[in-house]
N, CA, C and O atoms as a GROMACS GRO file, in nm:
protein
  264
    1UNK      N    1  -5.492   6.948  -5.805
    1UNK     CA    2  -5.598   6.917  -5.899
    1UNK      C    3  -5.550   6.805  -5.990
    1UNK      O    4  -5.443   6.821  -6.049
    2UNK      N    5  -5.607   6.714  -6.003
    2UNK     CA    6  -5.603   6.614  -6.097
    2UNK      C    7  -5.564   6.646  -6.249
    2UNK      O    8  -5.649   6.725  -6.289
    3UNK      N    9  -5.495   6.626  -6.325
    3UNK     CA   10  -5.452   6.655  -6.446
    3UNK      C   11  -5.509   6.528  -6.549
    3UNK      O   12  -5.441   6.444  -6.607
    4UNK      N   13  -5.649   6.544  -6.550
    4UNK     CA   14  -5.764   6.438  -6.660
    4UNK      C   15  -5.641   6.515  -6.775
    4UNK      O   16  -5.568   6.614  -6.779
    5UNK      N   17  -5.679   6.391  -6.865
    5UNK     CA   18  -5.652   6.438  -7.032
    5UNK      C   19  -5.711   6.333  -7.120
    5UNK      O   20  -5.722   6.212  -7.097
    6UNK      N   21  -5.731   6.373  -7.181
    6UNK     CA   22  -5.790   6.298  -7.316
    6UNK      C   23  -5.721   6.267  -7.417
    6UNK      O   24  -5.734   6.159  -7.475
    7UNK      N   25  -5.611   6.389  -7.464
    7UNK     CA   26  -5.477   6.358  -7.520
    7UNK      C   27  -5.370   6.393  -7.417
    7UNK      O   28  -5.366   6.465  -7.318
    8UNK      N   29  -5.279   6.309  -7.484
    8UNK     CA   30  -5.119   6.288  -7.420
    8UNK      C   31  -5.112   6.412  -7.472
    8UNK      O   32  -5.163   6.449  -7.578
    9UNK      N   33  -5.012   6.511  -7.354
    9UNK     CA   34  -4.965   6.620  -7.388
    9UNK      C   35  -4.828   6.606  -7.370
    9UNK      O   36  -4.793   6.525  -7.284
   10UNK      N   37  -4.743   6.667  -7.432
   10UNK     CA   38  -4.618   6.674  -7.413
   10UNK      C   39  -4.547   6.713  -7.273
   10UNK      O   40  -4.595   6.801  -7.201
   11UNK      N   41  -4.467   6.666  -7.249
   11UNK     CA   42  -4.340   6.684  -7.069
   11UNK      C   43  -4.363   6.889  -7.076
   11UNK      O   44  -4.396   6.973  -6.993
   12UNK      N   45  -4.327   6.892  -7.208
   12UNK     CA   46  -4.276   7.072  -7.227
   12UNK      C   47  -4.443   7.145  -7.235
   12UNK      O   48  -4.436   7.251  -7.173
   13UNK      N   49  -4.553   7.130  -7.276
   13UNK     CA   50  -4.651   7.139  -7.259
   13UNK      C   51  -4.708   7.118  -7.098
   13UNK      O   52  -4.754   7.211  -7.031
   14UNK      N   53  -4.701   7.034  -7.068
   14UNK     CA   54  -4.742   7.026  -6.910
   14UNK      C   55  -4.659   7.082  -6.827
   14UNK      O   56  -4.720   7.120  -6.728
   15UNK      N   57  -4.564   7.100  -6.823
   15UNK     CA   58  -4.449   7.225  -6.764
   15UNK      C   59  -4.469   7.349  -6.767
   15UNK      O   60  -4.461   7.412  -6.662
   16UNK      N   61  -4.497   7.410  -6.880
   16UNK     CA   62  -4.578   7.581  -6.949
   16UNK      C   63  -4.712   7.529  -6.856
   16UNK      O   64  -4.729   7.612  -6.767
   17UNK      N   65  -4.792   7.442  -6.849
   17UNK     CA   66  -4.922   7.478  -6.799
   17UNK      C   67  -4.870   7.472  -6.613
   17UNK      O   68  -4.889   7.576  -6.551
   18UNK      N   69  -4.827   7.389  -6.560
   18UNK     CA   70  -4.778   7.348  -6.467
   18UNK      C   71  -4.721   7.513  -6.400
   18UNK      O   72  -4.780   7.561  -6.303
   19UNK      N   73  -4.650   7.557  -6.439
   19UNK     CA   74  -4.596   7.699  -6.442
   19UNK      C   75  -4.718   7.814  -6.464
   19UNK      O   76  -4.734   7.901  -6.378
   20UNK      N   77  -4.781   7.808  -6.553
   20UNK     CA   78  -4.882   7.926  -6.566
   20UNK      C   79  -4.991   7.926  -6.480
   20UNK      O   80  -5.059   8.026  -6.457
   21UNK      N   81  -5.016   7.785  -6.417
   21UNK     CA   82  -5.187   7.781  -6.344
   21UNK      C   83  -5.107   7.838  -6.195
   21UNK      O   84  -5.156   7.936  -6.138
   22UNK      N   85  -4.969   7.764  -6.132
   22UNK     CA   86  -4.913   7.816  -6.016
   22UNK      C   87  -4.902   7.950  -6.004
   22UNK      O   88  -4.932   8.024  -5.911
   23UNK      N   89  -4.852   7.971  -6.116
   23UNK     CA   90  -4.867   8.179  -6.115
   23UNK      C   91  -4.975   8.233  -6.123
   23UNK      O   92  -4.974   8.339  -6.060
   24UNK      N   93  -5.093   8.208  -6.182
   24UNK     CA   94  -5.252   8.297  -6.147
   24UNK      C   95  -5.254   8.188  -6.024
   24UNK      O   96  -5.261   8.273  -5.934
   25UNK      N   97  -5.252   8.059  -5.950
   25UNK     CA   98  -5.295   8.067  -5.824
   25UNK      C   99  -5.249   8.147  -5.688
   25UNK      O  100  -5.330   8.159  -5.595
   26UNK      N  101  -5.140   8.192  -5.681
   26UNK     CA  102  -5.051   8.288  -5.663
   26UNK      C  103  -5.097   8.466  -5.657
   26UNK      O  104  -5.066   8.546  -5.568
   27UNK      N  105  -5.151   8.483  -5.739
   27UNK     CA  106  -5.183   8.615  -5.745
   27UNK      C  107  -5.327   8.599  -5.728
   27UNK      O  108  -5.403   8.525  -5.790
   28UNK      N  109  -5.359   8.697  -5.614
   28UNK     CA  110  -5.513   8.742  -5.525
   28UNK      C  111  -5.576   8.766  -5.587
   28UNK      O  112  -5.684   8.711  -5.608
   29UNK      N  113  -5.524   8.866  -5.645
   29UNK     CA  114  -5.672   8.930  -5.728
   29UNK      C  115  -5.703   8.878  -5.854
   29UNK      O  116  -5.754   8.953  -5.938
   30UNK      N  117  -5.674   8.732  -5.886
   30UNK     CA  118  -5.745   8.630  -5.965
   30UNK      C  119  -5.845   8.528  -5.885
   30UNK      O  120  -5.816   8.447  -5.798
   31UNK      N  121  -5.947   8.551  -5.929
   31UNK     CA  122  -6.044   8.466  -5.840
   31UNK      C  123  -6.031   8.292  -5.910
   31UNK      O  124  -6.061   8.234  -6.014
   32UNK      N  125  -5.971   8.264  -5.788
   32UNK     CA  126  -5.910   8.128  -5.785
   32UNK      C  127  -5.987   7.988  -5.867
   32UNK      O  128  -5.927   7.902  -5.932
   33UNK      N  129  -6.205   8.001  -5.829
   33UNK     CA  130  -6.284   7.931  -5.889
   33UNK      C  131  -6.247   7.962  -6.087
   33UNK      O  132  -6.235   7.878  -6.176
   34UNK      N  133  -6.241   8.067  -6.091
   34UNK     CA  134  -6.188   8.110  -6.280
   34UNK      C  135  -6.056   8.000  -6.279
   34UNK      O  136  -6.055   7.881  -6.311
   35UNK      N  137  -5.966   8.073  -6.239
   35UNK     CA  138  -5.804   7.973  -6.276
   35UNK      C  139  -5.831   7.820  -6.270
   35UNK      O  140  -5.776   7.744  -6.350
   36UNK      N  141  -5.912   7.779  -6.180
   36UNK     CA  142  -5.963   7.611  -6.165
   36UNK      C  143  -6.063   7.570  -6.277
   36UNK      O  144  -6.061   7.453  -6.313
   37UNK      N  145  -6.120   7.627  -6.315
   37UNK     CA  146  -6.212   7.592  -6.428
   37UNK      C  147  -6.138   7.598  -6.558
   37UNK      O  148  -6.133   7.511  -6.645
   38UNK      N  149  -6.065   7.749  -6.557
   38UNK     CA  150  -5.985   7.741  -6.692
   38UNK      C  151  -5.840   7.616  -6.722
   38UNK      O  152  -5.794   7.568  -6.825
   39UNK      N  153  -5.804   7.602  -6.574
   39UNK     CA  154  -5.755   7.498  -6.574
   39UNK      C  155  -5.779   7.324  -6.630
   39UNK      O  156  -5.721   7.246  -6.705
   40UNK      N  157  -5.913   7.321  -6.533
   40UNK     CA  158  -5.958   7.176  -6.613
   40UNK      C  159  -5.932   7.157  -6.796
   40UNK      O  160  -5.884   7.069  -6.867
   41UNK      N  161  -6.012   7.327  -6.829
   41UNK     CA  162  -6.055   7.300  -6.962
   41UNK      C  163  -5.915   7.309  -7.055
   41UNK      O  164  -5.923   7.276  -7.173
   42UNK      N  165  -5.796   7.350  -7.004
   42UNK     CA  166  -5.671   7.360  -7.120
   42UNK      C  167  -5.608   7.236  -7.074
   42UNK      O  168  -5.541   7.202  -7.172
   43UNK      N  169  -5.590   7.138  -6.969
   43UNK     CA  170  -5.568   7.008  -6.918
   43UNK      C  171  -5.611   6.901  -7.017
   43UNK      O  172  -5.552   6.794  -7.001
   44UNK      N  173  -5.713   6.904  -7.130
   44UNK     CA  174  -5.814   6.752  -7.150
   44UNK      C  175  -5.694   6.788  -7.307
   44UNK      O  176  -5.708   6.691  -7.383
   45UNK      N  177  -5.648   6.834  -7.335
   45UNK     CA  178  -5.508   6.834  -7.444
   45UNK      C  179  -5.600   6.843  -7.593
   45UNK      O  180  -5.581   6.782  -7.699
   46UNK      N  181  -5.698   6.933  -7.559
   46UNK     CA  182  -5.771   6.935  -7.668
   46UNK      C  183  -5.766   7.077  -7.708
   46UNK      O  184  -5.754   7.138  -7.602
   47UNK      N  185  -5.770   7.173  -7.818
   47UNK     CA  186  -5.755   7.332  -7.816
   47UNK      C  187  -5.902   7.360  -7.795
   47UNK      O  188  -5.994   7.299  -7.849
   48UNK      N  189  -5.914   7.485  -7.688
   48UNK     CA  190  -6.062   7.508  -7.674
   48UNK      C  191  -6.126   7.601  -7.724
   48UNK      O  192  -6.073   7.712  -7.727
   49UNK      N  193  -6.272   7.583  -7.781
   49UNK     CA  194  -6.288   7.690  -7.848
   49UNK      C  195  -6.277   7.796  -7.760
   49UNK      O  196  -6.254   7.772  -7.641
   50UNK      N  197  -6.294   7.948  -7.814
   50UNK     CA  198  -6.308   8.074  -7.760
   50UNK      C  199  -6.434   8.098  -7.667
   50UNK      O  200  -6.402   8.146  -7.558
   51UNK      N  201  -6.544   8.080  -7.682
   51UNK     CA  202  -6.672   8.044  -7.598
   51UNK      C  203  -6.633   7.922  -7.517
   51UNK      O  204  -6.707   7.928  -7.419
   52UNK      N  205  -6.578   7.845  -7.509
   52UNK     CA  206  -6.562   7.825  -7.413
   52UNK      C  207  -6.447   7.853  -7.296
   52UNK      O  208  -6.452   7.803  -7.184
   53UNK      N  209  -6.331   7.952  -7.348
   53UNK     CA  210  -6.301   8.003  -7.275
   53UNK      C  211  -6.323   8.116  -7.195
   53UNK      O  212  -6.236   8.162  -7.122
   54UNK      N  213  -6.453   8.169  -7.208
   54UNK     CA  214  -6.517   8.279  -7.194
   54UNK      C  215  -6.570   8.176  -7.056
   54UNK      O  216  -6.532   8.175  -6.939
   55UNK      N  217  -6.693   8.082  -7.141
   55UNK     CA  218  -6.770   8.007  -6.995
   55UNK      C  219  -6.644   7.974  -6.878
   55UNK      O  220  -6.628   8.045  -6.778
   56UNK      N  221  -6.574   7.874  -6.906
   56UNK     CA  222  -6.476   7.917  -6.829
   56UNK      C  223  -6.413   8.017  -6.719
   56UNK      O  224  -6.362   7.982  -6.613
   57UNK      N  225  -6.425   8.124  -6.760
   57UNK     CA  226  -6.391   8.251  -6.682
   57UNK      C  227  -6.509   8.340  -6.661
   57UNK      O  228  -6.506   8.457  -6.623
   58UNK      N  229  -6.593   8.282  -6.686
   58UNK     CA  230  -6.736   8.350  -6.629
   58UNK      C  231  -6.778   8.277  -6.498
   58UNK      O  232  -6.774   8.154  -6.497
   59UNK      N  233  -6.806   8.325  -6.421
   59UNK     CA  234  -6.865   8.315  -6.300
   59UNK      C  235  -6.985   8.326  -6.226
   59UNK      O  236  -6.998   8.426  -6.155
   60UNK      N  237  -7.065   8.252  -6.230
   60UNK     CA  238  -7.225   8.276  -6.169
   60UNK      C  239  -7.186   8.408  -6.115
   60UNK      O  240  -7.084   8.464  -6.074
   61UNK      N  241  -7.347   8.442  -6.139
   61UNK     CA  242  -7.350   8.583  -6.047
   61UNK      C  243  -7.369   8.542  -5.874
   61UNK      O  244  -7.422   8.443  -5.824
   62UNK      N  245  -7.325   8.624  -5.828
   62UNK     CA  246  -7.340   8.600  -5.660
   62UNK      C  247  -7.422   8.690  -5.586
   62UNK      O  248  -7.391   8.808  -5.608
   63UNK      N  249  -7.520   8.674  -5.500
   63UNK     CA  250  -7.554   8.767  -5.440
   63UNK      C  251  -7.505   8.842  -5.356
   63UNK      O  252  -7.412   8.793  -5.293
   64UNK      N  253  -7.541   8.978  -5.324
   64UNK     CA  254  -7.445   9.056  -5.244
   64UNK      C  255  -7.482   9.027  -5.115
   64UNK      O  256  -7.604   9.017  -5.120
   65UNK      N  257  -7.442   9.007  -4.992
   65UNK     CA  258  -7.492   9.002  -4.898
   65UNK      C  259  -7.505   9.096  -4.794
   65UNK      O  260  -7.484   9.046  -4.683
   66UNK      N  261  -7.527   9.193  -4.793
   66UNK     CA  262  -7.462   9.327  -4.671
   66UNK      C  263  -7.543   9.331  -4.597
   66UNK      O  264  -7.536   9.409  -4.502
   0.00000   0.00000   0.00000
């Protein structure tokens, strides 16, 4: 994934994120579309509000298909 930013983040900052997004991509039972979205939004080196870390980790509803 592309690492957009808007601010310069620090070497030690992008290392902690670099490290934390590999470990929830890593573990299954994190649905991968959440970790990619929450990803973009802690990437742009801006602090995000709380609503939007919610949208973030919210997920359209899906239909069931059976």
């Amino acid at each position: 994934m592309p690492k957009a930013q808007i601010e310069p983040m620090s070497p030690t900052v992008t290392k902690v994120l670099d490290e934390f997004f590999d470990t929830l991509k890593e573990d299954n039972s994190i649905n991968g579309e959440a970790v990619n979205s929450l990803e973009k939004l802690l990437r742009t080196g801006k602090v995000p509000k709380s609503e939007d870390i919610d949208t973030a980790l919210s997920l359209p509803p899906t239909e069931n298909k059976e």
